[in-house]
TORVEXPA-695661 format. One record per residue (C-alpha): residue in three letters; x, y, z; residue number from 1. Coordinates in nm, 2 decimals. Example, Ala and Ser with C-alpha at 12.3 -4.5 7.8 and 13.67 -1.06 7.14 Angstrom:
BEGIN
+-----+--------+--------+--------+-----+
| res |      X |      Y |      Z |   n |
+-----+--------+--------+--------+-----+
| ALA |   1.23 |  -0.45 |   0.78 |   1 |
| SER |   1.37 |  -0.11 |   0.71 |   2 |
+-----+--------+--------+--------+-----+
***
This chain:
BEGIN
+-----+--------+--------+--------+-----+
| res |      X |      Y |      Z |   n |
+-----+--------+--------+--------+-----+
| UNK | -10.50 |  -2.52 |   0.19 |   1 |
| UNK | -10.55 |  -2.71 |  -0.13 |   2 |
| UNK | -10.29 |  -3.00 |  -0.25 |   3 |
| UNK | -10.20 |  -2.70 |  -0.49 |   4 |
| UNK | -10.09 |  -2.49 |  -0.25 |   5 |
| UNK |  -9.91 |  -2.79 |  -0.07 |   6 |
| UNK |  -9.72 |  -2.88 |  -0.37 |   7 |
| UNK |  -9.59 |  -2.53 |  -0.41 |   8 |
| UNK |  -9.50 |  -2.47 |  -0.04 |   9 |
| UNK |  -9.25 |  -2.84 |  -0.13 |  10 |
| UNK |  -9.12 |  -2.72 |  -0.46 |  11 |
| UNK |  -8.97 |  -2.41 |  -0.27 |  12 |
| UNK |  -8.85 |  -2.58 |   0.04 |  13 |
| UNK |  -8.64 |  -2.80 |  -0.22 |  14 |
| UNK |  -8.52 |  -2.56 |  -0.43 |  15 |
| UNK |  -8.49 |  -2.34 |  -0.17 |  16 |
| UNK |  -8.59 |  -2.08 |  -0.44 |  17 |
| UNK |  -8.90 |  -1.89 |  -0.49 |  18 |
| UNK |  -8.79 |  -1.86 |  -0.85 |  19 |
| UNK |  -8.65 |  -2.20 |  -0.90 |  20 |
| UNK |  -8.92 |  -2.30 |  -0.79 |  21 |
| UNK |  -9.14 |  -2.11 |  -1.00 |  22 |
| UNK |  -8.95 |  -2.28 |  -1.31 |  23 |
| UNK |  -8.98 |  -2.68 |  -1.22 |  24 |
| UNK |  -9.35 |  -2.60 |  -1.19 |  25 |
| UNK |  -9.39 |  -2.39 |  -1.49 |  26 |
| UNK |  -9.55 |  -2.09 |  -1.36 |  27 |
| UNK |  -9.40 |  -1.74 |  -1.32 |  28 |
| UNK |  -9.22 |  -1.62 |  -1.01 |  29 |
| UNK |  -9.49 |  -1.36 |  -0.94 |  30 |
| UNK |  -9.74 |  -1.57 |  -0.95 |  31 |
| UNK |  -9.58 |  -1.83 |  -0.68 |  32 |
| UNK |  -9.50 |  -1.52 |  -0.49 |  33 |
| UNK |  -9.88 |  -1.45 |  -0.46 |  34 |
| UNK | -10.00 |  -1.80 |  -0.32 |  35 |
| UNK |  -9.74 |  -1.84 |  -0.06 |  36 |
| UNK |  -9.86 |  -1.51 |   0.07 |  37 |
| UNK | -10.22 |  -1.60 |   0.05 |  38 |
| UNK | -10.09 |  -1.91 |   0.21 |  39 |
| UNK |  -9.92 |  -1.74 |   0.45 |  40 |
| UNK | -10.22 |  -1.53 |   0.49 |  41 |
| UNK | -10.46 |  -1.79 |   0.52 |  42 |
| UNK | -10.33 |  -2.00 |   0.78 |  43 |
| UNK | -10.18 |  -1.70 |   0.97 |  44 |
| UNK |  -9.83 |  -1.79 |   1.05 |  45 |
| UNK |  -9.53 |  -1.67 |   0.80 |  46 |
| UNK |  -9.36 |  -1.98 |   0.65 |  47 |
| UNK |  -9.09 |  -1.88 |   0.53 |  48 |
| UNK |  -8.83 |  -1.63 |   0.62 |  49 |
| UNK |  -8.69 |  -1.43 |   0.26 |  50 |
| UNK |  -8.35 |  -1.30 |   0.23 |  51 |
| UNK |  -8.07 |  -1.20 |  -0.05 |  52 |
| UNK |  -7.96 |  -1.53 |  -0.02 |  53 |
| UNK |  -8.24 |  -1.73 |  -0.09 |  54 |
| UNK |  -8.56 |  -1.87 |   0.09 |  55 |
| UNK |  -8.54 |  -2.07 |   0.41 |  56 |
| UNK |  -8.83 |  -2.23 |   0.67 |  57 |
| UNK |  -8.91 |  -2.05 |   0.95 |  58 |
| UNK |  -9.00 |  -2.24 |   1.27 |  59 |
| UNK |  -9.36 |  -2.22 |   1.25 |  60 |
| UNK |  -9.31 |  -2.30 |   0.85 |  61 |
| UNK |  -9.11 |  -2.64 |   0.98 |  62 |
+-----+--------+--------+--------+-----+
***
């Protein structure tokens, strides 16, 4: 994981928005979409858990 990928992973846990998120670090949504599930993908655990109302840590994301 680069200190990229790290500083993406905190922008979402504090906004708790992918697409908040997405707008404080001036990228598109898709985009930060794409590396948390490469992230997600390359560590092999899910870290977050996505639902209607928003984006939340999962207990191996914690």
């Amino acid at each position: 994981m680069t200190l990229q990928q790290m500083k993406y992973i905190i922008a979402i846990v504090r906004c708790g928005s992918i697409t908040e998120a997405a707008k404080q670090l001036f990228i598109s949504q898709p985009s930060l979409s794409n590396a948390v599930k490469d992230i997600e993908n390359e560590i092999g655990i899910e870290i977050f858990q996505r639902s209607a109302k928003g984006i939340t840590l999962t207990i191996d994301g914690s």
